[in-house]
N, C-alpha and C positions, 0 to 999 in steps of 0.2 A: 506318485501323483502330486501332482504341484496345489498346492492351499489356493480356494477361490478368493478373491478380494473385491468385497465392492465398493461400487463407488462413494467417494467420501461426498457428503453431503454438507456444503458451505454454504450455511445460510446465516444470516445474525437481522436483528431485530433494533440494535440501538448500535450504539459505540463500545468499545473494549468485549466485546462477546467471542470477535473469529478472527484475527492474526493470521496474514499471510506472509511468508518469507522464504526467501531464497539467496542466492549466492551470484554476481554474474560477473564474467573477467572484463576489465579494463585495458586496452593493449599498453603497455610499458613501452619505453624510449627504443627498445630494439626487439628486433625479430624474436620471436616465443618469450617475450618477458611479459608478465600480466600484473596488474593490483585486482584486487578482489571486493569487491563493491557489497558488501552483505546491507539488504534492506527489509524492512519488517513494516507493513503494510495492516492497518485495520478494513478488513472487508467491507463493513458497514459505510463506512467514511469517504474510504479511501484514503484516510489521512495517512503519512509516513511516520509513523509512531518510534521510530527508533533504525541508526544506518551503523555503520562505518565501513572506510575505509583500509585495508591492510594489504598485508606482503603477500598471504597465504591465505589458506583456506584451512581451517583449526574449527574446531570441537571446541577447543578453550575458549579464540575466543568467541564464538557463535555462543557457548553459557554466558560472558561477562555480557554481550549486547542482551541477551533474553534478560539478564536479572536485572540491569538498569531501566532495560527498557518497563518492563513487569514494575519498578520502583516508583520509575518516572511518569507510571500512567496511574498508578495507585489502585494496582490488581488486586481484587483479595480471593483467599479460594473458593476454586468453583464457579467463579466467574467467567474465566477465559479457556476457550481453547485455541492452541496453535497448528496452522496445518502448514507442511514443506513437502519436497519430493525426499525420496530417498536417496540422496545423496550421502557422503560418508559423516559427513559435518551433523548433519537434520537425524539422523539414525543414532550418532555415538550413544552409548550405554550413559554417558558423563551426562548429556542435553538432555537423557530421558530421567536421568534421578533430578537435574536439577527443576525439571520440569511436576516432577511429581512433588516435590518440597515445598515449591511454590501452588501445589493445588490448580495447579494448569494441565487441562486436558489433551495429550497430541495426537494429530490427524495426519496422516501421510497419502500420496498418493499412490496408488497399485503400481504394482510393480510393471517398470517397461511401457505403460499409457502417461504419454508426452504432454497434453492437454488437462490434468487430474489436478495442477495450480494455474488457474487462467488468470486470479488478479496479480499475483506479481510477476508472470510471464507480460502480461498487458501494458504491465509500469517498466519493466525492463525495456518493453518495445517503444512508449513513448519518451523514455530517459533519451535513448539511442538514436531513436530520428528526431533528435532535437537538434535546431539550426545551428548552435552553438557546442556539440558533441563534437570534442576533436578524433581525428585521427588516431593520436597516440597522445600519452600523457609525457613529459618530460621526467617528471617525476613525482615521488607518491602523494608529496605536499601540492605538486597541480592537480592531480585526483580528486584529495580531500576536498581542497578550495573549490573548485569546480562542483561536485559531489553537492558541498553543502549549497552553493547559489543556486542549483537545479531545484533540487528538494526546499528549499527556500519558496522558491517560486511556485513549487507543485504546488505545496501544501497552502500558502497561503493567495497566491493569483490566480492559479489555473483554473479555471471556469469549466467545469469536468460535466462532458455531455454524458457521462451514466447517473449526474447528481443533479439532473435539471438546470446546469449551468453554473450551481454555486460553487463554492470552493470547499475543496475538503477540511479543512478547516471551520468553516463555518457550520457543516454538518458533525462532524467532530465535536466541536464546543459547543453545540447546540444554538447557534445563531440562522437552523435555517429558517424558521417560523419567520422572525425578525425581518428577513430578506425577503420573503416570498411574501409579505406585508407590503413590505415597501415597492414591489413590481405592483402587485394588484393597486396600489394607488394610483400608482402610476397609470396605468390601464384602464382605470375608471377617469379618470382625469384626460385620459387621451380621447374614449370612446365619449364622453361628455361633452367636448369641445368639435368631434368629426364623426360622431354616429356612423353619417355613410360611408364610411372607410372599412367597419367591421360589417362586412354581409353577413358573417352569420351571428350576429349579433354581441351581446357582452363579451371581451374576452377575459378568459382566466389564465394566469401565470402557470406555466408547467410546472409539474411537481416530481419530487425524487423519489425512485421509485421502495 
């Protein structure tokens, strides 16, 4: 009889709480050659907390991006947990001690339901229909370059319709309040000047949810 699994439950509250991350192929210069695009995604934000580029798809290094990245956000324990699929990288025994060392909780999806990571399955999908996604890469160093300009952009321009428009970055660092100040002035300043414009009267800035 096979073990029930339920569903993982991804919710977070602020920043650095729920890490999403997955693996997704690059096509290489020739037929069946791939780089390996590993990204690690804050649920709450959306921000891209931590990527790279490589040849493979490794256990090693999926640990060295976990523990940079874990350094570089200044995790302490108990703080965070990580959720991935079950892929061979997200599962190794290696990810799960260095996961446990660090006081990081992991979260997996059920086994064989395809839908159980939606935020970095969402980011993979808008990496990929981006205007500027090639074909194929020439090689790993167009990858990387490439890689970083995109995520570049995600994180600090992209005007993300699940974060009210701001950027994950700015939710991330805590600059939404800041923003969402400066529409509403704007909005009161609009409606003050052309009242008849707003029929249903004052309006308010959307907010993230």
């Amino acid at each position: 009889r096979h073990p029930t699994y339920s569903r993982p439950e991804l919710l977070a509250t602020g920043p650095n709480q729920l890490w999403s991350w997955d693996i997704t192929k690059l096509r290489g210069p020739e037929k069946l050659t791939y780089y390996y695009l590993y990204v690690m995604i804050d649920v709450y934000s959306r921000y891209v907390v931590g990527w790279m580029v490589a040849e493979r798809e490794s256990a090693a290094l999926a640990e060295e991006l976990i523990a940079a990245t874990c350094t570089k956000q200044q995790i302490q324990p108990s703080q965070l947990t990580i959720h991935a699929d079950r892929g061979a990288a997200m599962t190794a025994k290696p990810v799960a001690l260095l996961m446990s060392d660090l006081g990081v909780t992991k979260s997996h999806s059920r086994p064989h339901v395809a839908n159980d990571n939606p935020y970095s399955e969402a980011h993979f999908r808008t990496l990929k229909y981006a205007p500027s996604y090639p074909d194929r890469f020439g090689a790993l160093l167009d990858a990387r370059q490439w890689s970083r300009d995109f995520l570049t952009w995600y994180n600090q321009e992209h005007h993300h319709s699940g974060l009210a428009l701001l950027t994950p970055a700015d939710v991330h660092y805590g600059r939404a309040a800041e923003k969402l100040a400066q529409r509403q002035l704007i909005l009161q300043q609009a409606y003050a000047a052309h009242p008849e414009r707003f029929v249903q009267g004052q309006p308010l800035p959307a907010q993230p949810p």
